[in-house]
LOVEX-928907 format. One record per residue (C-alpha): residue in three letters; x, y, z. Coordinates in steps of 0.25 Angstrom, whole numbers, padded with zeros to 4 digits, always signed. Layout:
BEGIN
ALAXYZ/...
# end
This chain:
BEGIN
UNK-0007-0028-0050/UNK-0008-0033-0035/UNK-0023-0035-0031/UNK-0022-0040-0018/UNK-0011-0037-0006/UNK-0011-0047+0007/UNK-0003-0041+0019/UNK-0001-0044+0036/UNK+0009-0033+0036/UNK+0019-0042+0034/UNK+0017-0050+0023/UNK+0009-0045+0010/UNK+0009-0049-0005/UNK+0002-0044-0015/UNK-0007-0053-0026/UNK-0008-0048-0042/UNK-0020-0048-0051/UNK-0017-0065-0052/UNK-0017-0067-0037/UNK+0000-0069-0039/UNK+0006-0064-0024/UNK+0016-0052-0033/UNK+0021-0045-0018/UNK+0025-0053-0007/UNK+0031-0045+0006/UNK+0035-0049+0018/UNK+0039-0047+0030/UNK+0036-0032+0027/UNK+0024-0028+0020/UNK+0031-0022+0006/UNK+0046-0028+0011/UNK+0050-0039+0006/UNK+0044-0043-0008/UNK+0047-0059-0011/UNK+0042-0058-0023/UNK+0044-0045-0028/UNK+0031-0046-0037/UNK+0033-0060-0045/UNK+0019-0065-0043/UNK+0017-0076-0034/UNK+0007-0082-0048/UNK-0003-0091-0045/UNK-0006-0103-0056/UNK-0017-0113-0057/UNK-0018-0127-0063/UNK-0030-0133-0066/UNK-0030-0146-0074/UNK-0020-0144-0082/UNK-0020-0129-0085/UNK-0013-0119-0079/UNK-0016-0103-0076/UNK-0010-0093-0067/UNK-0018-0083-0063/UNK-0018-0073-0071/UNK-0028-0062-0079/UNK-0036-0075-0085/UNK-0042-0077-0072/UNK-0053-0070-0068/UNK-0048-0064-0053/UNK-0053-0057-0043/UNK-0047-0047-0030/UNK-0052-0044-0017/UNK-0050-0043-0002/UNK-0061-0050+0008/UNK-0069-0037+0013/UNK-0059-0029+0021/UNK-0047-0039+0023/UNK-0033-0042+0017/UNK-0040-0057+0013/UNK-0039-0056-0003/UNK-0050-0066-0010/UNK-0044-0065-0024/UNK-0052-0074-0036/UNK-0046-0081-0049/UNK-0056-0088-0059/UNK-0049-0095-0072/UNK-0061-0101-0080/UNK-0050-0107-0090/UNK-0046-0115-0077/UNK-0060-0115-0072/UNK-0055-0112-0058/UNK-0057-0101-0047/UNK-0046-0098-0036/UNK-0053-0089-0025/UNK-0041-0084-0015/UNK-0042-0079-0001/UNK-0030-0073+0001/UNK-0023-0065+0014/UNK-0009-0064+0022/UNK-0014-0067+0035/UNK-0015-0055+0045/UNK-0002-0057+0053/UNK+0004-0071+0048/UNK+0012-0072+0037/UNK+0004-0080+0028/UNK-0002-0079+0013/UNK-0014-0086+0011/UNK-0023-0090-0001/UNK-0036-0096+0002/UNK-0041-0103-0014/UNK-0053-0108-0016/UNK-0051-0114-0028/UNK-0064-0116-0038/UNK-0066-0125-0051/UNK-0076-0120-0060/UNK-0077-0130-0067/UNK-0084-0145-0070/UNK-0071-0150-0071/UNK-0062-0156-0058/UNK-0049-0148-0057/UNK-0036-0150-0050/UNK-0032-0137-0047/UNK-0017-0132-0043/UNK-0015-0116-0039/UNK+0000-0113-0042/UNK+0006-0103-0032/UNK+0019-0098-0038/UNK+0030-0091-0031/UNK+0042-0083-0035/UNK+0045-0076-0021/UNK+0059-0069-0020/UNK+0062-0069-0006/UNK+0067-0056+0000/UNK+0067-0050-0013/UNK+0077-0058-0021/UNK+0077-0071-0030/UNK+0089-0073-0023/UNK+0092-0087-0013/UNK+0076-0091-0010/UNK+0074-0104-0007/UNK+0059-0111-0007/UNK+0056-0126-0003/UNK+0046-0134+0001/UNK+0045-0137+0015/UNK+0039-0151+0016/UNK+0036-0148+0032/UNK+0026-0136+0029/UNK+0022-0142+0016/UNK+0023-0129+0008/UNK+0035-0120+0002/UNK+0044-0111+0008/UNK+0052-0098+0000/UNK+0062-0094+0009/UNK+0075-0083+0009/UNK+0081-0078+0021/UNK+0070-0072+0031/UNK+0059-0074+0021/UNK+0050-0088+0020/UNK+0038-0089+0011/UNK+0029-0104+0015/UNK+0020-0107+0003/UNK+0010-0118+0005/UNK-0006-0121+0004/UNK-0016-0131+0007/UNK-0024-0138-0003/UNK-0026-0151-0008/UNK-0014-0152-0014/UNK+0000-0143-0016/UNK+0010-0144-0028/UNK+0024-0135-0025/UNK+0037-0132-0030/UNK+0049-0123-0029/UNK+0059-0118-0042/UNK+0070-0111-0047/UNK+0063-0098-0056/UNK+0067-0093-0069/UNK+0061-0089-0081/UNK+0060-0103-0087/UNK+0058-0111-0072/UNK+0050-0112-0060/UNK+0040-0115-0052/UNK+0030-0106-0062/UNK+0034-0115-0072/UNK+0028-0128-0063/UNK+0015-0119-0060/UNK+0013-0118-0074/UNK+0016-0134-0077/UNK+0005-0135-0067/UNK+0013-0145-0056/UNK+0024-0141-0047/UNK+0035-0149-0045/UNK+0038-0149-0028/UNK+0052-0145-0031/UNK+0055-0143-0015/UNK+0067-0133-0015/UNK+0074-0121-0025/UNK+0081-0109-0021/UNK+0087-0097-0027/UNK+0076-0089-0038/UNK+0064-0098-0036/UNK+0049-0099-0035/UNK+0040-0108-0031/UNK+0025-0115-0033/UNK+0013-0119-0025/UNK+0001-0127-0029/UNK-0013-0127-0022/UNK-0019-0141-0028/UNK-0036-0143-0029/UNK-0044-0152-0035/UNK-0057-0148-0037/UNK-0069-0153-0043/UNK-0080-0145-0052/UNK-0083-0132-0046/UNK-0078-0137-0033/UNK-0070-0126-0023/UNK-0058-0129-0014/UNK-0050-0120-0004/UNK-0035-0122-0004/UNK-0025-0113+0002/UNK-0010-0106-0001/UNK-0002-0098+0009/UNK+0012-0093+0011/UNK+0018-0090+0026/UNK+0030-0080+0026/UNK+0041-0079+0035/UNK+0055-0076+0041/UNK+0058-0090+0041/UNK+0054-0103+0042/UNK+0049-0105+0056/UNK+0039-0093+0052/UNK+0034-0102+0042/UNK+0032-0114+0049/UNK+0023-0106+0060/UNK+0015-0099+0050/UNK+0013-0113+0045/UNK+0008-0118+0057/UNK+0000-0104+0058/UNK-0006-0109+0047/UNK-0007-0125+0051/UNK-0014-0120+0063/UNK-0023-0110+0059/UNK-0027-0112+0046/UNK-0027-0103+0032/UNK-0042-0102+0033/UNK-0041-0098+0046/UNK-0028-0088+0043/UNK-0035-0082+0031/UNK-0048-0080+0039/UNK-0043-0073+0052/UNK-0034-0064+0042/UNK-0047-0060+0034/UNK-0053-0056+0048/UNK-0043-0048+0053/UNK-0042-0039+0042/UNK-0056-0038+0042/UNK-0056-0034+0057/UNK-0044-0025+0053/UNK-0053-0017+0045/UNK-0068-0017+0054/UNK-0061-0013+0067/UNK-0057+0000+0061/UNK-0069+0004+0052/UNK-0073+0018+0053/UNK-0079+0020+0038/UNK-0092+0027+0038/UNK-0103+0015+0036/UNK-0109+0024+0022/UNK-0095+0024+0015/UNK-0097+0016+0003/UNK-0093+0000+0001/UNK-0083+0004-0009/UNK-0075+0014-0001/UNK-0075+0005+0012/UNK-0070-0008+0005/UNK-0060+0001-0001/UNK-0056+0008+0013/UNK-0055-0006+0021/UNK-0047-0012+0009/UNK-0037-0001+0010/UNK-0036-0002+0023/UNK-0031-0017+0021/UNK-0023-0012+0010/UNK-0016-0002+0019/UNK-0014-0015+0030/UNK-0009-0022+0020/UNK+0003-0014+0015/UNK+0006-0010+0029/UNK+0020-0016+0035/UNK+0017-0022+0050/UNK+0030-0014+0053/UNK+0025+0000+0048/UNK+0027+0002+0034/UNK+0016+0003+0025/UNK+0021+0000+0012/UNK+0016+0009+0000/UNK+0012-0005-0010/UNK+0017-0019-0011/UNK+0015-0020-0028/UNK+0027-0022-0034/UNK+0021-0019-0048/UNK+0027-0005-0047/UNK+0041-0013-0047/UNK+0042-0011-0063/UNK+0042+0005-0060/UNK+0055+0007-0051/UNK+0060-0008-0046/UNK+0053-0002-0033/UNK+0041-0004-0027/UNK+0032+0003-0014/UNK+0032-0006-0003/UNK+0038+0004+0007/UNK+0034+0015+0016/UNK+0030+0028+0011/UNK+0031+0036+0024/UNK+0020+0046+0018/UNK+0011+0033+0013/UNK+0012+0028+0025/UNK+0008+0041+0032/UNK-0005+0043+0022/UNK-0009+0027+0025/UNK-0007+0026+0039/UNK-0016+0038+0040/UNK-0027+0032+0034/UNK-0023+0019+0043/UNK-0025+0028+0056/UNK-0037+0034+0051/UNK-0042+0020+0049/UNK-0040+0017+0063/UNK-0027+0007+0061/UNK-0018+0017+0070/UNK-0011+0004+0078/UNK-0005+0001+0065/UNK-0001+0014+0060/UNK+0007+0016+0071/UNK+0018+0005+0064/UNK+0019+0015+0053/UNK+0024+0027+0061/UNK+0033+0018+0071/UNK+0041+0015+0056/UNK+0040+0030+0053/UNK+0045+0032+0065/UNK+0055+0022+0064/UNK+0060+0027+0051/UNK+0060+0042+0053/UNK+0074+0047+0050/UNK+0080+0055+0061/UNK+0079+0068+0053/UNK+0064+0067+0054/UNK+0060+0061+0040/UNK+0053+0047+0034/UNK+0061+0042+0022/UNK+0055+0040+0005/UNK+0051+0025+0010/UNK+0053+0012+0018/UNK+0053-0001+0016/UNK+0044-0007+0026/UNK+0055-0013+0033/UNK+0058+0002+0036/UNK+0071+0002+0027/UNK+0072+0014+0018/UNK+0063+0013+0005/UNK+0069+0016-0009/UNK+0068+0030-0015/UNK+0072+0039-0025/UNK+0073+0051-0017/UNK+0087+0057-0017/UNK+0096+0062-0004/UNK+0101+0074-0012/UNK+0098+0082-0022/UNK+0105+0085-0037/UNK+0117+0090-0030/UNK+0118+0082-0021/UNK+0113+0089-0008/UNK+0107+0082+0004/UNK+0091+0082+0003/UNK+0081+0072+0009/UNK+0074+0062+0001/UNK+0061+0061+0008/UNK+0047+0065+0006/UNK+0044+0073+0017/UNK+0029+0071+0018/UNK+0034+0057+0022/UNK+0037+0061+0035/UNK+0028+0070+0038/UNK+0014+0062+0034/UNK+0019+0051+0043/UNK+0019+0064+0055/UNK+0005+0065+0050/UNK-0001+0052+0051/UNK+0004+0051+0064/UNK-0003+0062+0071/UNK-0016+0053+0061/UNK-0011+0042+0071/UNK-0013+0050+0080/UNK-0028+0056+0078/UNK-0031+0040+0076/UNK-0026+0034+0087/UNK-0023+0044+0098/UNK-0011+0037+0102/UNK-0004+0047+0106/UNK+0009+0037+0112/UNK+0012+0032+0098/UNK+0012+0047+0095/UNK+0022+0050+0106/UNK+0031+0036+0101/UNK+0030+0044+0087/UNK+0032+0058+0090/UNK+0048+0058+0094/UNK+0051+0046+0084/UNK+0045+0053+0072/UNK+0035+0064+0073/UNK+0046+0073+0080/UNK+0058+0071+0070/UNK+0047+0071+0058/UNK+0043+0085+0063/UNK+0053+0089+0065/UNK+0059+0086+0051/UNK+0046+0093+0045/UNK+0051+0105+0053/UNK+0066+0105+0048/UNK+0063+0100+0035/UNK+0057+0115+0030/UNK+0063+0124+0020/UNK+0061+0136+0031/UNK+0058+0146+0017/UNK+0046+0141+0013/UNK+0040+0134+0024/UNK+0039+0121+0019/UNK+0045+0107+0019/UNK+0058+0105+0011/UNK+0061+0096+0000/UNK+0056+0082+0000/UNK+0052+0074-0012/UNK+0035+0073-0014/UNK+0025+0063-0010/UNK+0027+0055-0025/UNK+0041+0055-0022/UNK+0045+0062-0035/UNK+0049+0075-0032/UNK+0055+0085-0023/UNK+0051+0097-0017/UNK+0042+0106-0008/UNK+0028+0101-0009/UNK+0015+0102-0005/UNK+0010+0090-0001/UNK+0023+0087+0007/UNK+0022+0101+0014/UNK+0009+0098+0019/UNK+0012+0086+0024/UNK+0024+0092+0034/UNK+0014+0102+0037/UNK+0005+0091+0040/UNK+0017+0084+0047/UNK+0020+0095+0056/UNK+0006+0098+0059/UNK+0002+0082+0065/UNK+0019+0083+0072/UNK+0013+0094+0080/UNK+0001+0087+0085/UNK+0008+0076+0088/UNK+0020+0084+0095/UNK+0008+0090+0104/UNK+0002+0076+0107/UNK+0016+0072+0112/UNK+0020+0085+0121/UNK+0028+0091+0111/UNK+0022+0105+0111/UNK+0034+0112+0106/UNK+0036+0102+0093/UNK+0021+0105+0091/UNK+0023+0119+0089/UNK+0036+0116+0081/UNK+0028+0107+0070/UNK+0015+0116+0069/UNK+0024+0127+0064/UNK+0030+0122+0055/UNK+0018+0116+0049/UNK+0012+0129+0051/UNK+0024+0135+0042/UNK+0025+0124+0032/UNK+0009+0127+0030/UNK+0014+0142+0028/UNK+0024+0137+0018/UNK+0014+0127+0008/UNK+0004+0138+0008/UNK+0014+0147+0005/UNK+0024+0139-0007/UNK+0014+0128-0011/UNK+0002+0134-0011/UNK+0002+0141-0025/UNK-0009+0154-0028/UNK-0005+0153-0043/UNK-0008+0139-0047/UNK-0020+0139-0035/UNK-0014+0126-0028/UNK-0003+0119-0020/UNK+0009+0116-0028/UNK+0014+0102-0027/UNK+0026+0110-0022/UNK+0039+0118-0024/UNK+0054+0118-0027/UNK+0066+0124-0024/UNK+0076+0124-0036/UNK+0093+0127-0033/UNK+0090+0143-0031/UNK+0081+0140-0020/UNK+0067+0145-0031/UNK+0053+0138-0028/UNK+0049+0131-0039/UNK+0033+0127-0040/UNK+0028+0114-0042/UNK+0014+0117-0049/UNK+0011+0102-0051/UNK-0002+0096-0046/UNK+0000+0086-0037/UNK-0011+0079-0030/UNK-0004+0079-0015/UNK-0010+0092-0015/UNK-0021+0085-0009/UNK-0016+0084+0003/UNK-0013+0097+0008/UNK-0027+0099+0014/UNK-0024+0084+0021/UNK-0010+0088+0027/UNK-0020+0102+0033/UNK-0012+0112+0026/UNK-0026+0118+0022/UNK-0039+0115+0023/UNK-0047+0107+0010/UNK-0054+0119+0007/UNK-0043+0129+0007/UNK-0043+0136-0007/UNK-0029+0129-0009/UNK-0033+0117-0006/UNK-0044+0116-0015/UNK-0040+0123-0027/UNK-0026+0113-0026/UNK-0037+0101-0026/UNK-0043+0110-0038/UNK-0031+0106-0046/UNK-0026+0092-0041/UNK-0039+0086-0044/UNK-0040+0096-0059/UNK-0028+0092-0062/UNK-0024+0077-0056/UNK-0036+0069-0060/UNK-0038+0060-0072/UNK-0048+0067-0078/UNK-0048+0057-0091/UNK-0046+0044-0083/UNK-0050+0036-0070/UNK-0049+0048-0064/UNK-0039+0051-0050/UNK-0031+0060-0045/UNK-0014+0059-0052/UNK-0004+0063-0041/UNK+0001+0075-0049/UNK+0001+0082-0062/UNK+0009+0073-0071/UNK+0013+0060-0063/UNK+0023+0052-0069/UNK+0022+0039-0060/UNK+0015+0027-0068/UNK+0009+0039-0078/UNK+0001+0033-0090/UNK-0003+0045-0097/UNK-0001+0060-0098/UNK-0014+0062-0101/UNK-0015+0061-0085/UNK-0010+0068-0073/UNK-0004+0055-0067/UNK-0012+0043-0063/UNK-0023+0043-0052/UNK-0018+0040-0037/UNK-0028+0035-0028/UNK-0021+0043-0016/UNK-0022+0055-0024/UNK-0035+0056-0026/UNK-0039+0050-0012/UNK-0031+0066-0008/UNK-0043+0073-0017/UNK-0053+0064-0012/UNK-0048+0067+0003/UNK-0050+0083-0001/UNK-0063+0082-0006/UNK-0066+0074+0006/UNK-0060+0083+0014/UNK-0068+0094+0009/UNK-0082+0087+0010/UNK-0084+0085-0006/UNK-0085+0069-0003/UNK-0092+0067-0015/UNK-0079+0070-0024/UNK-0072+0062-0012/UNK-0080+0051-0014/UNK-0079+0051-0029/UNK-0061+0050-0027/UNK-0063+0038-0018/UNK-0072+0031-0026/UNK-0061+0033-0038/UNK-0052+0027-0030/UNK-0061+0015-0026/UNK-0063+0013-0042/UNK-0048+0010-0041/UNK-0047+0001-0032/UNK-0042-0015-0038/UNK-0052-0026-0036/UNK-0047-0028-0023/UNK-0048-0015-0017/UNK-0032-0012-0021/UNK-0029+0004-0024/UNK-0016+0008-0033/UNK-0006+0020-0032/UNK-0013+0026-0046/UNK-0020+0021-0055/UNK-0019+0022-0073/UNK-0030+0036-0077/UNK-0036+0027-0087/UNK-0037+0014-0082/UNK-0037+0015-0069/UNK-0028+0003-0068/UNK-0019+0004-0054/UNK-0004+0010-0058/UNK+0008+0009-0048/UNK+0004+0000-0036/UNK-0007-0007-0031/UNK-0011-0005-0021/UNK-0004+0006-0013/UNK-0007+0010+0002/UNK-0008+0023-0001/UNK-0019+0023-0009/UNK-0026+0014+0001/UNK-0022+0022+0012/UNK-0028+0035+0004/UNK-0040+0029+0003/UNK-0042+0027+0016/UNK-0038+0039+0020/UNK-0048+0045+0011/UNK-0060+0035+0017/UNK-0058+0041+0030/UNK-0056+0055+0027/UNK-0070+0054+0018/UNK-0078+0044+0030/UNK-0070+0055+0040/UNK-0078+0068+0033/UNK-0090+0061+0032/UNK-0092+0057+0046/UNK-0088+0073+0050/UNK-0098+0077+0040/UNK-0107+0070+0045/UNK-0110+0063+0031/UNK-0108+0047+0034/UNK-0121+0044+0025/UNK-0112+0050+0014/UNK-0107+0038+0004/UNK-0104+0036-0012/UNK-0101+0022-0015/
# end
């Protein structure tokens, strides 16, 4: 499980539970992998006996207070030695760095050696890497075409070494024999070692460092070791801290009463959010590559509706400067039939996908999800209300909001009133559904409002009607007297026939939020009657499942799936919404329960355990979170209750 992420929104890796480096991205944050998650281990040898860190230490995971600055603790009192690491990727330059005060606990004098083993596959591939030690930088350097990776430290002493890698060889294999050998040059499959050398007597502390520089090439390297010569890792690690902290403090607008818990866990997400949030735009759904043994695939692209939902609560936040990267790639990327493809890859390239162009026989059908487009049309009329800058609007609105309008617009079944097919927000299915209805409503509604901001009277009337009518239409077909809820939605089967899809389905949540109807229209409240009746663990950790029989990462049937932080952040944003705070409050605290040492949140989590399934963390639940702080600290502040708090 990763426990700890370091970003600048260019480089970022993720740490495990043994303090290995498992992800290691750059020059895009998600895009590429170098290690495609073999862990980066750490080892240490202490007079003779050799440990890597593993679950026989005694270990510990936070962040300094609001910061991307990890202090991450390992005790081994077989060893009788204490590593305490102050860990960050700088703010902008390219550099990995471990602060390690190393601790004996012991009467006895040790000579103390911290292995740092690395099994990076440049761009990907095993293929044609070359590492060497450079005798003029005094450290080692990993390269492959337009990837470099510098490896070095300062301490006392430094042992190194550089190796074929096979199942019976390498440079592990040294680690574990406790000395490496200074081999000074190997290409092909490789890996290589790194030794931080301490003598300390009894109970004595010493600080030594270890950092990596990436680049494009080798002239990159040299300047960030000079960056680094120059200014000094102390000072690097210092300034880095700072900035994160200033990052968050300049745009506090928490009520001063919200509990301790709920702000640590705000402020945290925040970082989390910046973190997994590529400096070109894309904000990539999770870097954990655990969920690898699933699908030989992974998350590290752009959702455009994640995306939408995370920069939302980004703008709320008061981040609008750099939200605006995230709708110039949309923008970018829009096809010029008015729709936002499955996913990207951060370097804006189609993602994967499973969704076909045709259907069983064979006729033309998009493959898209068509809420992707239009929540993208709604978080920027929210970039809007944040910022008031209504000439990026204007740079938007011919680009993108016009030709995703008008797609809304074309893309109806004139019959029914509503959107056509597109496959749902879990990407599983196909069909006419609620939550996606209202989310063109939605869409259509904040393309009017922007149209009108811009001059565009006529388009402005145009949108409103068709929202009006796509309203009409989900009242009409998805609203169902029979059952007394919204239907997760319909079907057409070959005879043109609506089929009924009676499935509760937690994105019901949200028809409220996308103002279909208000929170305490009968509809709306008896659908919330029956997500929560029907979708929470009632005989576990509690939570809300996604939907009535979820099959993805299911443990038991005894469940209706597996609780999802974001879907029961929706209910707890429409008790908010109607002023029961207490239930409210009760949701966030569950969530808060869930968090990982370090303030991580999970996609889902086991009913029973509680242990996090599928990805850690993911931006989305982050994001949710946020978004759920600042609709909560929002209706307090109009209801004048700020005194209001549970802990």
């Amino acid at each position: 499980m990763k426990e700890i992420v370091l970003s600048n929104g260019k480089f970022f890796v993720n740490i495990d539970e043994n303090f290995a480096i498992r992800d290691f991205y750059f020059p895009y944050v998600g895009m590429y992998n170098h290690l495609n998650s073999e862990a980066n281990s750490i080892g240490v040898y202490v007079n003779g006996r050799f440990k890597w860190i593993d679950d026989s230490w005694e270990k510990k995971f936070s962040y300094c207070e609001n910061s991307l600055v990890a202090n991450l603790e390992a005790k081994s009192d077989e060893l009788g030695i204490k590593l305490s690491f102050k860990s960050a990727i700088h703010k902008y330059l390219d550099i990995l760095i471990h602060q390690i005060q190393i601790t004996n606990l012991t009467e006895e004098e040790k000579e103390v050696k911290i292995f740092f083993y690395h099994g990076f596959k440049l761009n990907e591939s095993e293929i044609g890497n070359t590492a060497y030690f450079d005798p003029k930088l005094k450290g080692l350097i990993h390269y492959k075409g337009a990837t470099y990776i510098y490896i070095s430290s300062q301490s006392s002493n430094f042992e190194y070494t550089v190796s074929k890698k096979n199942h019976v060889s390498g440079s592990w294999l040294e680690i574990e024999r406790g000395h490496l050998s200074r081999n000074k040059i190997v290409q092909g499959e490789i890996d290589s070692a790194w030794a931080v050398v301490e003598n300390l007597k009894p109970f004595e502390s010493k600080t030594a460092y270890y950092y990596l520089l990436v680049g494009h090439r080798y002239d990159d390297i040299v300047k960030l070791k000079n960056k680094v010569s120059n200014e000094g890792l102390d000072n690097l690690l210092e300034e880095t801290q700072e900035f994160w902290q200033g990052w968050i403090k300049t745009k506090d607008r928490l009520l001063p009463a919200l509990s301790k818990n709920i702000k640590d866990l705000y402020y945290q997400s925040l970082l989390i959010i910046r973190a997994h949030f590529d400096n070109n735009g894309a904000i990539v759904a999770a870097n954990d590559t655990s969920i690898y043994k699933f699908n030989k695939d992974h998350y590290s692209y752009l959702w455009p509706r994640d995306g939408a939902f995370i920069v939302m609560s980004l703008d709320n936040a008061g981040y609008t400067n750099l939200t605006q990267r995230f709708f110039k790639f949309c923008k970018q990327h829009i096809t010029d039939e008015g729709y936002l493809l499955h996913k990207y890859s951060p370097d804006g390239t189609a993602g994967s996908s499973w969704h076909p162009w045709c259907d069983d026989d064979e006729n033309y059908q998009l493959p898209i999800q068509e809420d992707e487009t239009a929540l993208v049309v709604v978080a920027l009329y929210n970039h809007y209300l944040n910022s008031k800058d209504i000439e990026f609007v204007d740079y938007m609105y011919n680009g993108f909001v016009r030709k995703a309008a008008n797609f809304m617009v074309k893309y109806t079944d004139p019959q029914l009133n509503l959107p056509l097919e597109s496959y749902d927000l879990w990407e599983e299915r196909r069909g006419i559904f609620t939550y996606t209805a209202s989310t063109v409503y939605a869409g259509l509604i904040a393309a009017s409002k922007l149209a009108i901001l811009v001059g565009n009277k006529e388009e402005s009337v145009l949108y409103n009607q068709k929202a009006e009518e796509i309203r009409n239409g989900i009242l009409t077909y998805l609203y169902d007297e029979e059952e007394g809820r919204f239907l997760r939605g319909i079907y057409r089967d070959k005879n043109g026939n609506i089929i009924k899809d009676k499935t509760v389905e937690s994105s019901l949540l949200l028809v409220h939020e996308f103002g279909v109807i208000d929170p305490e229209d009968y509809r709306m409240v008896n659908t919330v009657r029956a997500v929560e009746d029907r979708l929470w663990i009632k005989n576990g950790i509690g939570g809300l499942a996604r939907y009535e029989n979820d099959y993805y990462h299911k443990v038991s049937d005894d469940t209706p799936g597996n609780p999802w932080i974001i879907t029961t952040l929706w209910l707890a944003n429409w008790y908010t919404q109607v002023g029961l705070f207490d239930r409210a409050f009760q949701l966030i605290n569950w969530v808060i329960k869930r968090k990982t040492q370090a303030g991580l949140l999970a996609e889902q989590f086991h009913p029973f355990t509680g242990e996090p399934l599928s990805v850690c963390p993911l931006t989305w639940s982050h994001s949710s979170f946020c978004y759920s702080i600042q609709k909560l600290n929002k209706r307090l502040i109009e209801d004048k209750t700020p005194d209001y708090v549970m802990a």
